[in-house]
LUMTORNU-186605 format. One record per residue (C-alpha): residue in one letter; x, y, z. Coordinates in steps of 0.5 Angstrom, whole numbers, plus 2048, in hexadecimal, padded with zeros to 3 digits. Example, Ala and Ser with C-alpha at 12.3 -4.5 7.8 and 13.67 -1.06 7.14 Angstrom:
// residues 2
A8197F7810/S81B7FE80E/
//
This chain:
// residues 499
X800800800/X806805801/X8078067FA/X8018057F7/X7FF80B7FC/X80580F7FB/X80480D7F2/X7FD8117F4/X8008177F6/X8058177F1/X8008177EB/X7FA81B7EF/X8008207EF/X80381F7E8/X7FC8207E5/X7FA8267E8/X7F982B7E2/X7FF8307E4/X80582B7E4/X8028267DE/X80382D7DA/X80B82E7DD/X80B8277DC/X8098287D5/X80E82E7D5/X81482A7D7/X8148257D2/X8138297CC/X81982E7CE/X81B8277D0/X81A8257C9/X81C82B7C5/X82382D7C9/X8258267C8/X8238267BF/X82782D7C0/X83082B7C0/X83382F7C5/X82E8307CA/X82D82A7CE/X8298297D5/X82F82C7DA/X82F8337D6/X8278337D6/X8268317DD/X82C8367DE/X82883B7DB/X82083A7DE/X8238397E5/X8208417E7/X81A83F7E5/X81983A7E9/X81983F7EF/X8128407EE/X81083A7ED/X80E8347F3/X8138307F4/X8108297F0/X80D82D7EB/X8158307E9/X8188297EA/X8128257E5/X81482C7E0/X81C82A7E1/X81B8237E1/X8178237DB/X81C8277D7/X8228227D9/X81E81B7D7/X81B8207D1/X8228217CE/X8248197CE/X81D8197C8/X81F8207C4/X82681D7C3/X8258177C0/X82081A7BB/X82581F7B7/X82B8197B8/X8278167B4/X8248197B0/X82A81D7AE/X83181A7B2/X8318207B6/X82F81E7BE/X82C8237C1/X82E8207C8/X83581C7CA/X8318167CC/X82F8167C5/X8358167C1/X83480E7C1/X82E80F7BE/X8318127B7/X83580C7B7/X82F8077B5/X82980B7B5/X82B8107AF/X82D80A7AC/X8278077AC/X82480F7AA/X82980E7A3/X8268077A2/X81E80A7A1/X81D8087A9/X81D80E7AD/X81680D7AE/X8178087B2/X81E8097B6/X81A80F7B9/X81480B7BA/X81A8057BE/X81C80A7C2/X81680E7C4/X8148077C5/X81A8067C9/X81B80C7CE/X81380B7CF/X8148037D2/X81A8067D5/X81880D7D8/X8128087DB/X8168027DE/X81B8077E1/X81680B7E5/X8138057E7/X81B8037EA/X81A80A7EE/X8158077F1/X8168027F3/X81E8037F5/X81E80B7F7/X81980A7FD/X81E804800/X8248097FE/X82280E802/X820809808/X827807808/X82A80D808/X82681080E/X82C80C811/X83181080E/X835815813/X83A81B812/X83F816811/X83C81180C/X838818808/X84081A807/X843814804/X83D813800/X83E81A7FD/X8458187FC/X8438127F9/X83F8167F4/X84581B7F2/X84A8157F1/X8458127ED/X8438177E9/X84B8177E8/X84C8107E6/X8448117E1/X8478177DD/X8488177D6/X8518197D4/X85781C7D8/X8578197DF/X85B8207E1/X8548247DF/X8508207E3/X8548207E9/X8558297E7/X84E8297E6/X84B8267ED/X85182A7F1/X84F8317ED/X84782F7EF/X84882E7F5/X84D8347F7/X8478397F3/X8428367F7/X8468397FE/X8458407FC/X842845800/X841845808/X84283E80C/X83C83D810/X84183A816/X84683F816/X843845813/X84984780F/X849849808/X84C843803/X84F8457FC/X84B84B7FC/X85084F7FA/X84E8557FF/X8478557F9/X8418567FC/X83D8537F7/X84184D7F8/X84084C800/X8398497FF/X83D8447FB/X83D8427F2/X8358407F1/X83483A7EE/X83083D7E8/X8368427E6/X83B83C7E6/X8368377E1/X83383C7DD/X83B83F7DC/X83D8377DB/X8388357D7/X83583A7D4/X83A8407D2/X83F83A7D1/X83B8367CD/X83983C7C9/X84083E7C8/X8438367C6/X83D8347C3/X83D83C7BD/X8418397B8/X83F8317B9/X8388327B5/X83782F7AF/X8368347A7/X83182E7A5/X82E8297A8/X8298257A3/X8238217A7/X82281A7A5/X81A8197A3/X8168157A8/X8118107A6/X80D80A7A9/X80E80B7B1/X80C8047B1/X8127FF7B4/X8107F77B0/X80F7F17B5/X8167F07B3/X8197F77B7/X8157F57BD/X8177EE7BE/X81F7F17BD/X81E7F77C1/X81A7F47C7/X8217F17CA/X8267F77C9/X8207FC7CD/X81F7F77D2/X8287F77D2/X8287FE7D1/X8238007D7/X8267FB7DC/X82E7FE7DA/X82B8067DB/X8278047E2/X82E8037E4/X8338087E1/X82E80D7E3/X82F80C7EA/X83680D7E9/X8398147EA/X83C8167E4/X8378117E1/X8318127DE/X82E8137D7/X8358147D3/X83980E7D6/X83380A7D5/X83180A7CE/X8398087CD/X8398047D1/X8338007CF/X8348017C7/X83B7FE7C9/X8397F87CC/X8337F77C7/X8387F77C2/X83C7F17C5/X8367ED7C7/X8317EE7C0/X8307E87BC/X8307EE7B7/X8367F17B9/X8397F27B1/X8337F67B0/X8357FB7B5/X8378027B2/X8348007AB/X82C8017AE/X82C7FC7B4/X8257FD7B8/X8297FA7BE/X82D8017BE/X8268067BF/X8238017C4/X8288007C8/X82B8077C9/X82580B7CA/X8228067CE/X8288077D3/X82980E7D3/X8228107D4/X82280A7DA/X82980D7DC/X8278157DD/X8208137E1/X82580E7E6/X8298137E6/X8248177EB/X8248117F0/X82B8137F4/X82981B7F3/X82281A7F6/X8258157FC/X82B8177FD/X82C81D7FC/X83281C7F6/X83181D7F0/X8348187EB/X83481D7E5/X8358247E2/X82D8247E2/X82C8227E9/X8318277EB/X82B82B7E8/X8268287EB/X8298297F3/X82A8307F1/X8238317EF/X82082E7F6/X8268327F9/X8238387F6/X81C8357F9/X81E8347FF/X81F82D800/X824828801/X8258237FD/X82681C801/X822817804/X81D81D809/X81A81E802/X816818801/X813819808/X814821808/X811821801/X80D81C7FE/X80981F7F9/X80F8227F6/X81281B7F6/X80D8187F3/X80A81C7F0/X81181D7EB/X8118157EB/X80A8157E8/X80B81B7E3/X8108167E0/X80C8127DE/X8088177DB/X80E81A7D8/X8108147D4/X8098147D1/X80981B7CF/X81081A7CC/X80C8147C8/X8078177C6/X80B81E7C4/X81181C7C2/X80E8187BB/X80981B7B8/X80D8217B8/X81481F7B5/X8148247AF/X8148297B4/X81A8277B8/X81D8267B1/X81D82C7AF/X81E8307B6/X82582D7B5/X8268307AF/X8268377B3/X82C83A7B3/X83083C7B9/X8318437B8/X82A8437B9/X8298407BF/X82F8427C3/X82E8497C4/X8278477C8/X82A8427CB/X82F8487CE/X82A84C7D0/X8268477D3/X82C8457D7/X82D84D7D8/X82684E7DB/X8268487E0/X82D8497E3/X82B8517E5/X8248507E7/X82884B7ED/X82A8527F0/X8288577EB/X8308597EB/X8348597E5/X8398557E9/X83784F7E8/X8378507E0/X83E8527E0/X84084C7E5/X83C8477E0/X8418497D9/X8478487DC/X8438427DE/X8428417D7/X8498417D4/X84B83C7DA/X8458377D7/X8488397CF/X84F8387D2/X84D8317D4/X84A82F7CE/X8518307CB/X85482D7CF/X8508287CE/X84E8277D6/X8478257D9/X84382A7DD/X83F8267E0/X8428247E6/X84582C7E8/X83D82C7E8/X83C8267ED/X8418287F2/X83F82F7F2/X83882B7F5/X83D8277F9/X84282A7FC/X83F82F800/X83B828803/X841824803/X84482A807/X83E82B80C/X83E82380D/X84582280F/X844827815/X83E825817/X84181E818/X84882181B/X844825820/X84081F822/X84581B822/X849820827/X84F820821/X850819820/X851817819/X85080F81B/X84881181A/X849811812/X84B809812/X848807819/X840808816/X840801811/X83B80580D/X84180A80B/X84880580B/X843802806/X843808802/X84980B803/X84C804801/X8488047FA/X84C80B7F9/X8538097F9/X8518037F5/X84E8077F0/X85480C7F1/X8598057F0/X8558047EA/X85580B7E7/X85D80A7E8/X85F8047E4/X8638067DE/X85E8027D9/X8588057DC/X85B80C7DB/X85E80B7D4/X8568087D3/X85280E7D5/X8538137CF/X85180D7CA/X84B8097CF/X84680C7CC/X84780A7C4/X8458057C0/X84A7FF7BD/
//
């Protein structure tokens, strides 16, 4: 009776009238931002994070959540269609799908993978179900000291889980965490790394560093990137053959399964899921000489993990209070801003919020279905837009939501340089995603640590006496042992290509 009762309140919830339309509102930007190249949930999420002062708290989170698992549909749709991905984790879909297009199947790639993110979206809604409220159960048994090791195990573990350099990694985590120590200390009332600015004792805002990051950066690295000419392949039947179904009814169930887990993972989510499943579908297909020639296993599997890994993903933000991904960091930022603290009191605390962002999963996915394949044409050509057009109001949206923070224009100047440093790593080829998750962190993983000294009267011992903690602690320097094999190191800039 528990669940039943609490699924009750999460659908009497989604289903009131004001959050089913910024459902509908997420899911459709969702979709739109992911078609378009450049774009992406993190900067649009970044850049719609003043608008939720206004809004409640599980009517802004089903918005943000919408736009994120929207973005995994809008992707592939251009990937296939027209081999530009609109989204990271879609970048395995132009390897068969526009395949598939070429060969007069376009209509049907699209119709596997709404097909595939639908079934999906809805097993992995359902894992939160089950697995969320027993997480957060066991976490009611953390204290200072095991929070703190399980914040260091998500900060390691986004360090093993990144794409390229280990030494980018690494600087990004250390960069986050000294940005999230700017501004006074609550315990000592002294101002850190303020520099004598004013503007900067109250700390950096969560909005400047990602709207500067993901959205200035983005705009900067992504201006001379656009393609002159994008030709659109034509869409026919929509109609998989029973053939398609009985080939792609295993690779959704393997690729749902791989998401539901990888998601959970910090660092993981949608993108390390689909190449992860499209990797091992390759191997364990009986038609595996037909991958990258238009192969439906290579749709299947992929989208159905990305959507499965980007709703996982939700499960440790809402529970723990960790985010797994860029996106999560998002999420934690939003509820912050709300005045919530994410971590197991949000599902006796808030209930309806919870339930209710699980039950407007169900209904996002079939929204996504049922928008995204009758109007494929229109997504086609909104790719063809060019991006002169679209990054000045990208700009000034991002201009008008970081001065309404504090109506100075402080913020604004602050978000630039932030800007160039998000161009800056894109050159270098470093990924942003983890300053993000340890900006979040590092303030908890500081606050945790002298929580826990305090109660243990400055005894270091209590990081390892607590079972819960030596066990986190120990996964970490496994973790740290791995990322440091020589074989392992030489791997990380080729892990995700394709034999």
């Amino acid at each position: 009776m528990y669940y039943v009762d609490n699924v009750v309140l999460g659908l009497s919830t989604a289903l009131s009238l004001g959050n089913l339309l910024y459902c509908f509102l997420g899911v459709f930007l969702g979709t739109a931002i992911g078609v378009l190249p450049g774009l992406g949930p993190v900067a649009t999420i970044a850049m719609l994070l003043p608008i939720t002062y206004g809004l409640d708290p599980t009517t802004a989170l089903i918005m943000l959540a919408g736009i994120y698992y929207g973005a995994q549909y809008g992707g592939s749709t251009t990937a296939i269609l027209i081999n530009l991905p609109g989204e990271s984790s879609a970048v395995v879909a132009t390897l068969d799908g526009h395949q598939m297009a070429r060969n007069g199947r376009a209509g049907v790639a699209l119709a596997t993978a709404a097909i595939g993110s639908f079934v999906a979206g809805t097993i992995a809604t359902g894992v939160i179900v089950l697995f969320a409220p027993i997480l957060a159960g066991f976490a009611i048994q953390f204290g200072a000291a095991e929070y703190f090791a399980l914040m260091v195990l998500g900060l390691i573990a986004s360090v093993v889980l990144a794409t390229g350099s280990l030494f980018h990694a690494l600087a990004m985590i250390l960069i986050g965490i000294l940005l999230g120590f700017v501004g006074i200390d609550v315990n000592s009332g002294l101002a850190r790394y303020s520099f004598g600015s004013m503007q900067l004792s109250d700390g950096i805002d969560f909005v400047v560093i990602a709207m500067g990051v993901f959205g200035l950066g983005e705009i900067m690295a992504n201006i001379h990137e656009q393609s002159k000419q994008i030709t659109t392949q034509k869409v026919t039947s929509l109609w998989p053959t029973r053939e398609d179904y009985r080939r792609m009814w295993k690779p959704i169930l393997r690729g749902t399964g791989i998401g539901s887990v990888l998601g959970v993972l910090p660092g993981g989510g949608a993108l390390l899921s689909a190449f992860a499943a499209y990797s091992i579908e390759k191997r364990v297909s009986p038609n595996r000489a037909e991958f990258g020639h238009g192969a439906i296993e290579g749709i299947a599997a992929p989208e159905s993990a990305n959507n499965a890994g980007a709703q996982t993903s939700f499960i440790p933000m809402l529970t723990l209070g960790i985010p797994s991904n860029a996106v999560m960091a998002m999420m934690v930022g939003a509820l912050i801003i709300q005045g919530i603290q994410p971590g197991p009191s949000v599902i006796t605390e808030n209930p309806t919020l919870f339930w209710g962002l699980i039950a407007s999963m169900w209904i996002g996915n079939l929204m996504l279905v049922v928008l995204n394949l009758p109007l494929v044409g229109m997504w086609a050509k909104l790719a063809t837009i060019p991006y002169y057009f679209l990054f000045p109001a990208i700009l000034m949206f991002c201009c008008v939501g970081v001065f309404s923070l504090e109506n100075n224009n402080f913020g604004i100047f602050l978000m630039a340089g932030f800007g160039l440093f998000g161009y800056a790593l894109k050159r270098l080829g470093a990924e942003p995603a983890p300053l993000l998750l340890a900006f979040i962190l590092g303030p908890m993983l500081e606050e945790y640590f002298r929580r826990a000294l305090l109660i243990s009267r400055g005894d270091l011992s209590v990081f390892v006496t607590s079972p819960i903690s030596a066990t986190l602690l120990a996964v970490a320097a496994i973790l740290i042992v791995i990322v440091l094999l020589p074989g392992v190191t030489q791997k990380r800039e080729v892990v995700f290509k394709e034999d």
